[in-house]
Phi, psi and omega in degrees: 000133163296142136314128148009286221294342185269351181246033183251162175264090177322128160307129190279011184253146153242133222257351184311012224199328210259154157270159184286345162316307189293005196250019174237024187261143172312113148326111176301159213289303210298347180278341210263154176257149159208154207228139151276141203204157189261222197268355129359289200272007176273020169243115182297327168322340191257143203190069173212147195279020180266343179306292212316354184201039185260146171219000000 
């Protein structure tokens, strides 16, 4: 069996340098992706892996 921590995605940071103040600045607008997806998934009743490839 895995550990927790091995079946999580490491954070891409290195965090030696940050205070937790920094972690509260907006993500840029310009990193960010977006994707369409339909109304399906704004429903919490719904809980299938087909949301995943829904438009």
């Amino acid at each position: 069996m895995t550990e927790r921590s091995e079946q999580r995605p490491k954070l891409e940071i290195q965090t030696d340098d940050l205070k937790p103040i920094d972690l509260l600045c907006p993500f840029p607008a310009d990193e960010m992706e977006t994707f369409e997806v339909s109304k399906d998934v704004g429903n919490v009743k719904n809980n299938s892996a087909e949301l995943l490839n829904s438009k």
